[in-house]
N, C-alpha and C positions, 0 to 999 in steps of 0.2 A: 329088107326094110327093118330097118332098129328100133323097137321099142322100148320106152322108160319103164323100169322097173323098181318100183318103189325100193326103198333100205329093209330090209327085212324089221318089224319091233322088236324089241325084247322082250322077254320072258317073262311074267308075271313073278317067277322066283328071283331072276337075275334083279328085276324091279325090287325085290322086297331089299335083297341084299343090301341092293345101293342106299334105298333111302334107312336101312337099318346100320348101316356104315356112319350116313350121314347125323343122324341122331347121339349115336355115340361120339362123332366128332364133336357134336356143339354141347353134350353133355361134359367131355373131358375139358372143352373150353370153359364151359361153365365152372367148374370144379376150379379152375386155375383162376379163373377171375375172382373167385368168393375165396379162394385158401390165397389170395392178396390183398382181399381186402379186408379178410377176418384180420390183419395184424393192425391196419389203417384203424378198422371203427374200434380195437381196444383202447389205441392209445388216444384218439378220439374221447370215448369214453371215460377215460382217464382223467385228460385233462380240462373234461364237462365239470369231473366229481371234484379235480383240486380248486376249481373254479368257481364251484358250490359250497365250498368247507371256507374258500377263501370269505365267503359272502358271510356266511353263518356267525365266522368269527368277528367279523367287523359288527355284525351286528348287537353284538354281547358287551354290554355293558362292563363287565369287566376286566374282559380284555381291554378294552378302549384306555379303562382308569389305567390299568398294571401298562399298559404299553407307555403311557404316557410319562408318566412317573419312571419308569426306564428312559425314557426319551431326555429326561431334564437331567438325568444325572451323566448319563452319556455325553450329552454334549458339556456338561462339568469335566467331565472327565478328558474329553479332546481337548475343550481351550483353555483347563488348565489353571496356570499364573495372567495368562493374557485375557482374562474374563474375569478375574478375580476384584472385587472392587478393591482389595490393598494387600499388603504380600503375605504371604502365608506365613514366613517364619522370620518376617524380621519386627521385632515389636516396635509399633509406633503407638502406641498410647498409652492409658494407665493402665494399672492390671485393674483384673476384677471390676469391668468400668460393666455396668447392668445392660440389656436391651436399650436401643434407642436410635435414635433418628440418623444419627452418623454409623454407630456400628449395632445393625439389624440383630446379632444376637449377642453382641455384648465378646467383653475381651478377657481372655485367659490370665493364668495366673501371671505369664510375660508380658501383658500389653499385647499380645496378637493379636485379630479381631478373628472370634470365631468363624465368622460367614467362609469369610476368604477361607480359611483352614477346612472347613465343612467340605466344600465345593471341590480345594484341591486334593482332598481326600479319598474322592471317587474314582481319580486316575490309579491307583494301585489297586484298590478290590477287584475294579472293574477290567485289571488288567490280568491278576491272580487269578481268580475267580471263574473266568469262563471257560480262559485255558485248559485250569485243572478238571472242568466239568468234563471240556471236550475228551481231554486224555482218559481219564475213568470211565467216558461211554463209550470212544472207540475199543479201551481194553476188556470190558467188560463183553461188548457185541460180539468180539472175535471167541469170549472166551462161554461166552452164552450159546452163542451157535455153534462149538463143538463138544460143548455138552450134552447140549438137548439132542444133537443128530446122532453122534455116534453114543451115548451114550456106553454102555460096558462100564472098561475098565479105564475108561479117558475119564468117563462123567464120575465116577467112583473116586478116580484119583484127586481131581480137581474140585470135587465136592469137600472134602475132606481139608482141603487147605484152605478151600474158604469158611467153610465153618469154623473153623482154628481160628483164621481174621476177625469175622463177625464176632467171636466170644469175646474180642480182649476191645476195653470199652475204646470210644473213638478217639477223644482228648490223650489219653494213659499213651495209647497207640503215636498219636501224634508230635506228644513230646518224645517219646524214645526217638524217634526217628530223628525231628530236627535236633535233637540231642547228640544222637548217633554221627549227622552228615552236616552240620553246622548253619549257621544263621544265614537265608540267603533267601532272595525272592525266588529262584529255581529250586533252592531245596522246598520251601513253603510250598511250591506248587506241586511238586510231584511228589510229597507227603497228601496232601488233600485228593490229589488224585490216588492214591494207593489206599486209602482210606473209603473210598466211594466205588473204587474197581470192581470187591465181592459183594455189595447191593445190585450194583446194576446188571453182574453175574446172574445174578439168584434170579433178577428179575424174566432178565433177556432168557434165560433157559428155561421159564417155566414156559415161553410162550413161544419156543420154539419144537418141546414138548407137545403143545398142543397142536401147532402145525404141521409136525412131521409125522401124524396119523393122518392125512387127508389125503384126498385120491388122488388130490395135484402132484403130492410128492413121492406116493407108491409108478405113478407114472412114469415121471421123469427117473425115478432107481429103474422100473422095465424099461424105458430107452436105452439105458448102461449110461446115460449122465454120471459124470464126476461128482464125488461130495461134494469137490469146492464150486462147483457149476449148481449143483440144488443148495448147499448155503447161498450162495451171494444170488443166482440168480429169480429162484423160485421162492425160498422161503423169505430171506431179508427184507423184499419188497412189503410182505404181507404181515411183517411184525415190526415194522417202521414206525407205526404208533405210538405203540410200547415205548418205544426206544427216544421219540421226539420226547415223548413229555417228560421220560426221565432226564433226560439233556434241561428242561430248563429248570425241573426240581432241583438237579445237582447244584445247578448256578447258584438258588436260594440258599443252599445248604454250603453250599463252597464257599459265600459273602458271610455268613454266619460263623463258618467253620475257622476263617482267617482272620474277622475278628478278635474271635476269642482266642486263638491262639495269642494274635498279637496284643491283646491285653495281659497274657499272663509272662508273657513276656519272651513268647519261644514264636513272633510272627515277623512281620517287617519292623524294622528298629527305627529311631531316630537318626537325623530330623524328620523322617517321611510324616506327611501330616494325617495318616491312617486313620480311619476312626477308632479302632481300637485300641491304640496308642494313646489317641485322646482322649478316648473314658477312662483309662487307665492312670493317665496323668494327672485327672481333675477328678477323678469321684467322689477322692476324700475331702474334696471342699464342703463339697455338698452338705455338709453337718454344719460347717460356718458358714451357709446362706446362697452361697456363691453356687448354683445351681446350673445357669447356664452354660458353663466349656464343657461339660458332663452329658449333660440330657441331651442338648442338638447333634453331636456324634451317633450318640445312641439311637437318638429319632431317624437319623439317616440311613443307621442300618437295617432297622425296622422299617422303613420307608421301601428299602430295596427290596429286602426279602421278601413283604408284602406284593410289592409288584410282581416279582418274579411267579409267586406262587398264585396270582389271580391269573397271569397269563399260561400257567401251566394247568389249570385248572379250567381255562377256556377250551385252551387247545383238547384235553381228553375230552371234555364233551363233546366238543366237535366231532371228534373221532368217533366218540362212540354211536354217534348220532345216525 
């Protein structure tokens, strides 16, 4: 006769094993789900904080103005002669004709009408101008982040040539050069940029100095990360700041800088209807009355650089915020 005999249980220890097997399994699962999502909720968080800074800056009165005022000379600058109410360099009317109802700021010593010349005068700054800003903060970033990281005998050596730069004044500096390499909207620009290179040097490396004492970057050197992997990818992010706001001070100071070169006579030449060409051409009226081809040039470059520098003075607060 056969009787059923139950499955033997198991052990109370064999018990403990499994379900202490089991715990470590959904721990190690755990562990895998959170070291995938830790990289989700940073950039998450990330783009909460550009989303927040985005807000901040609209909200600022000054930005708003400086945007705008950038905004009107920009689109001068795209449409040019086809926005222009009459042509910029061909005279049709008397000279020296005042303010008024036909010609909004009155006509130059040719009969041109100021306005038109104003307007088409913002396509070259604005063309010079941001270029050169761009070129001097990319060369400066590259040249900032290998100063401040390796420091020694890199940051020693390249300290020293920009000190040399920075001593010898910026105009002196800038006529040698277009002096040196001749009259040309390419030489203008990467004169200006060579000129603005060892500020934003000096800048970029004090604040890569300061980041490369921090634990984030002692970390990533104990990984055996690459320099060029802690430059670009550790530290740049966290000194982007820095670097935005210098980018649009340079622009103010680039709009500035080509003016006055091109007033004194080493910037863009004629016919271009440049603003600094046109103060230059008309100042010395201004003793015989004729005030206007003189001042509305100059109001416009003043006009620019103000904007520029209310927007870069938004943006660091914002940052620093």
């Amino acid at each position: 006769m056969s009787m059923n005999v139950p499955p033997p249980e198991p052990s109370s220890a064999a018990a403990t094993v499994e379900v202490a097997a089991e715990e470590a399994a959904f721990e190690e699962l755990g562990e895998e789900v959170d070291a995938g999502a830790a990289p989700i909720d940073m950039r998450a968080e990330r783009r909460q904080a550009r989303r927040e800074r985005r807000k901040l800056l609209l909200r600022r009165p000054g930005f708003l103005v400086g945007a705008l005022i950038l905004l009107i000379w920009i689109v001068c600058a795209i449409g040019g002669e086809r926005i222009t109410p009459y042509s910029p360099f061909d005279p049709e009317f008397p000279p020296f004709r005042p303010p008024n109802t036909t010609n909004w700021f009155g006509t130059d010593q040719l009969g041109r009408d100021v306005l038109s010349r104003v307007m088409a005068g913002a396509r070259d700054v604005l063309i010079a101008a941001p270029i050169a800003a761009v070129i001097s903060v990319v060369a400066g970033t590259l040249l900032g982040l290998l100063m401040g990281y390796y420091r020694g005998w890199v940051d020693e050596t390249l300290s020293r040539i920009v000190e040399a730069l920075l001593s010898i004044p910026v105009f002196v500096m800038g006529i040698l050069i277009v002096t040196s390499l001749g009259l040309s909207r390419i030489t203008l620009i990467g004169t200006v940029a060579v000129l603005f290179t060892p500020i934003v040097t000096r800048t970029v490396r004090a604040a890569v100095i300061a980041e490369a004492q921090l634990d984030y970057v002692v970390s990533a050197k104990l990984r055996g990360e690459s320099g060029l992997f802690v430059m670009t990818q550790e530290i740049l992010p966290n000194v982007s700041g820095p670097i935005i706001v210098e980018l649009t001070v340079r622009v103010g100071y680039a709009v500035f800088t080509i003016a006055t070169l091109s007033f004194l006579g080493f910037g863009l030449q004629r016919p271009s209807p440049d603003w600094g060409l046109q103060v230059a051409d008309t100042y010395e009226f201004i003793q015989s009355g004729y005030w206007w081809p003189a001042i509305f040039p100059a109001l416009a470059i003043a006009s620019l650089v103000f904007a520029t520098t209310l927007v870069a003075d938004s943006i660091e607060a914002v940052l620093a915020a």
